[in-house]
Phi, psi and omega in degrees: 000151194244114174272095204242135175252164171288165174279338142270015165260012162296315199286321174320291177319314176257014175240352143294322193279322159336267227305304217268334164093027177225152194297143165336270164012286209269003152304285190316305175286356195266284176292358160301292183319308223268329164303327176286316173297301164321277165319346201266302180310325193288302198297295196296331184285305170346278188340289200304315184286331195281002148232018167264320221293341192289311199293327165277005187297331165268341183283321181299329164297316175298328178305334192262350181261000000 
């Protein structure tokens, strides 16, 4: 795979991993993960209400009055 950034998220990029003492690579590969984990959770939490909350929807209307 081919990354290709702009030049200023090149320039981002490399005065984080500066600041941080780590090669560019592993920032980069660092915020893949943390995007993937993020979106992976979200996605599943979706999942879950768009197929619990129906089944429970009315006992959550009495709850609410």
């Amino acid at each position: 795979m081919t990354l290709r950034l702009t030049d200023a998220e090149t320039d981002a990029l490399r005065r984080r991993a500066e600041f941080e003492s780590r090669s560019m690579q592993d920032v980069a590969r660092e915020a893949v993960r943390e995007y993937v984990e993020r979106h992976s959770h979200d996605d599943l939490i979706d999942r879950v209400l768009d197929e619990e909350l129906p089944r429970y929807a009315e006992a959550l209307e009495r709850l609410a009055q």
